[in-house]
N, C-alpha and C positions, 0 to 999 in steps of 0.2 A: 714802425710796424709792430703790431702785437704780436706777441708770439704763441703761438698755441701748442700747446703739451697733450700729448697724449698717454692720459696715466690710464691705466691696466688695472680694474681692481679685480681679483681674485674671488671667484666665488665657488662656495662650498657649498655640496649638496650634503645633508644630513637626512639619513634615511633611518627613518622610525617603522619599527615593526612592533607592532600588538599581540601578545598571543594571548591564547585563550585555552584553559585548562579544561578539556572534556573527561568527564568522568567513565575511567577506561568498562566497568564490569555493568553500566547503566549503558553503555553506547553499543557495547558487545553484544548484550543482551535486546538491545532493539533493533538492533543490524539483524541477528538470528530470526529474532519474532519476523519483522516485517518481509526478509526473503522469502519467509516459511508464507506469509500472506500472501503476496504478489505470485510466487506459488501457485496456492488453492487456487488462486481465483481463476490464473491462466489455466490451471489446468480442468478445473470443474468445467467452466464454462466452454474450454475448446471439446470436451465432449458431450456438452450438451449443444454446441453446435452440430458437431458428426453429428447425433441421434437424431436433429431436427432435419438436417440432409437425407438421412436414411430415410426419414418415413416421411420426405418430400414434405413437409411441413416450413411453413417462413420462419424466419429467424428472428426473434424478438429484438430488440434493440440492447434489452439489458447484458444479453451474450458476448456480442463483439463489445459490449463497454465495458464487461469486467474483465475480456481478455487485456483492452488497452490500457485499463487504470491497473492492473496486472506486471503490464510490463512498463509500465510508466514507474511503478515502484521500485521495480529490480532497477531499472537504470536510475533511478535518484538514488538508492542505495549504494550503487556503483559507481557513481559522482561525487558520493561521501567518500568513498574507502578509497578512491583516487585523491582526495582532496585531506584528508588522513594520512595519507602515505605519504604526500607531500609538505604537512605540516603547516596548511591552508586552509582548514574548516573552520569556515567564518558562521557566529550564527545568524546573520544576519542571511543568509544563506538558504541556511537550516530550517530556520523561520518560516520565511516565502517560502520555499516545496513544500515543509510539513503542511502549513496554511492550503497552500493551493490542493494537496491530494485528500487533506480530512476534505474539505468541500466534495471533493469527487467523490469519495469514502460516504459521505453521507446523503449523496446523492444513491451512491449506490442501495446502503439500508434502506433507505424511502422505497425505492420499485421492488425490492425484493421482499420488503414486509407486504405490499400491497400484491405482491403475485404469491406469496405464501399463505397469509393473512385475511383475503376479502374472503366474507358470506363462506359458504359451504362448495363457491367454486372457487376457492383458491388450494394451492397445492394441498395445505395441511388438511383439508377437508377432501380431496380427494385419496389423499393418503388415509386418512382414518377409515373411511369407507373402501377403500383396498385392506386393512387388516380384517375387517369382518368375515371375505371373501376370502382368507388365506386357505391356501390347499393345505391338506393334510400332511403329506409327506411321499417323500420317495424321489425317483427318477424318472421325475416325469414334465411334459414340454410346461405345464399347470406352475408347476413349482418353480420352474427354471424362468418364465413371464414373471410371478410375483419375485422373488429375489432380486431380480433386475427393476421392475418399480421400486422396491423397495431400497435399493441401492438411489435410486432416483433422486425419492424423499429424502432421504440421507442427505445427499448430495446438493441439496437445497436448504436444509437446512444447515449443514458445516458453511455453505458459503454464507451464509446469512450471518452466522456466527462470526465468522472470518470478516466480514466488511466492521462490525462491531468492534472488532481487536482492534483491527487497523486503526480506525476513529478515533480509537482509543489512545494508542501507542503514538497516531499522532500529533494526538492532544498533548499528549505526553511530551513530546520532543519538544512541540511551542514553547513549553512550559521550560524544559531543559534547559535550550537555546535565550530564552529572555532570562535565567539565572547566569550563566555562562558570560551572555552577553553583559549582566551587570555587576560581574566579579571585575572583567576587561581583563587588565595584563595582568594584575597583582597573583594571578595563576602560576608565572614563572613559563618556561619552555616545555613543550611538551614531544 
């Protein structure tokens, strides 16, 4: 009879970890920018939705999109700074969101140049032809309308400005994230 042996070989798992060195006063400072974006934009837009409610007016599509790419930033921000605190911010990560919200980001520049921007009926032409008509002065219902248009204008134009930064900032991370990504571990622990 043969005999058969039952040998036991011993296996070892070896667990490799990669880290990756993010530069603390670059990542701070775009953490800050982009809250402050994600921000404006919820917040501009949730009252130009109220004011299109109040004067029974439909709601443009660009409103609820820049409330949701709005809050779609604060929580990718809040997915980093989770993911930060845990000493798991991968940029591959980093990458893909920055990637996927500049597209949303410049999707948004596109309809708000075109609702600021066209012919003499887009906002800014409506707004310059509102300062021709500016009331004089005082306490009066004349003054208290144009301040409020004019806060309007305002208010179309910071967001517009605001989808720009973002764009920007998250060009800027792409860019970060593929440096980061091609330093690898040689960063040390962070």
């Amino acid at each position: 009879m043969a005999r058969s042996s039952n040998s036991q070989q011993s296996r070892t798992r070896v667990v490799v970890r990669q880290s990756y060195y993010w530069p603390d006063q670059q990542l701070n400072l775009w953490i800050i920018i982009m809250l402050a974006t994600g921000g404006v934009l919820i917040g501009v837009f949730a009252a130009f939705v109220r004011d299109q409610q109040q004067f029974g007016l439909g709601i443009p599509w660009i409103m609820p999109y820049g409330i949701t790419v709005g809050a779609l930033t604060i929580i990718f921000v809040w997915i980093m700074l989770a993911l930060i605190y845990q000493g798991r911010l991968l940029p591959g990560v980093v990458i893909v969101g920055s990637f996927i919200l500049l597209i949303l980001y410049i999707t948004g520049i596109i309809e708000t140049a075109l609702q600021l921007f066209r012919n003499t009926n887009g906002i800014i032409g409506q707004c310059n032809s509102l300062n021709s008509y500016a009331p004089a002065g005082g306490l009066t219902v004349d003054v208290l309308a144009y301040l409020e248009l004019q806060s309007i204008c305002q208010s179309w134009e910071a967001v517009f400005a605001f989808w720009i930064v973002g764009a920007v900032f998250f060009l800027w991370m792409i860019v970060l994230g593929s440096q980061v990504s091609r330093a690898g571990g040689s960063g040390g622990e962070r």
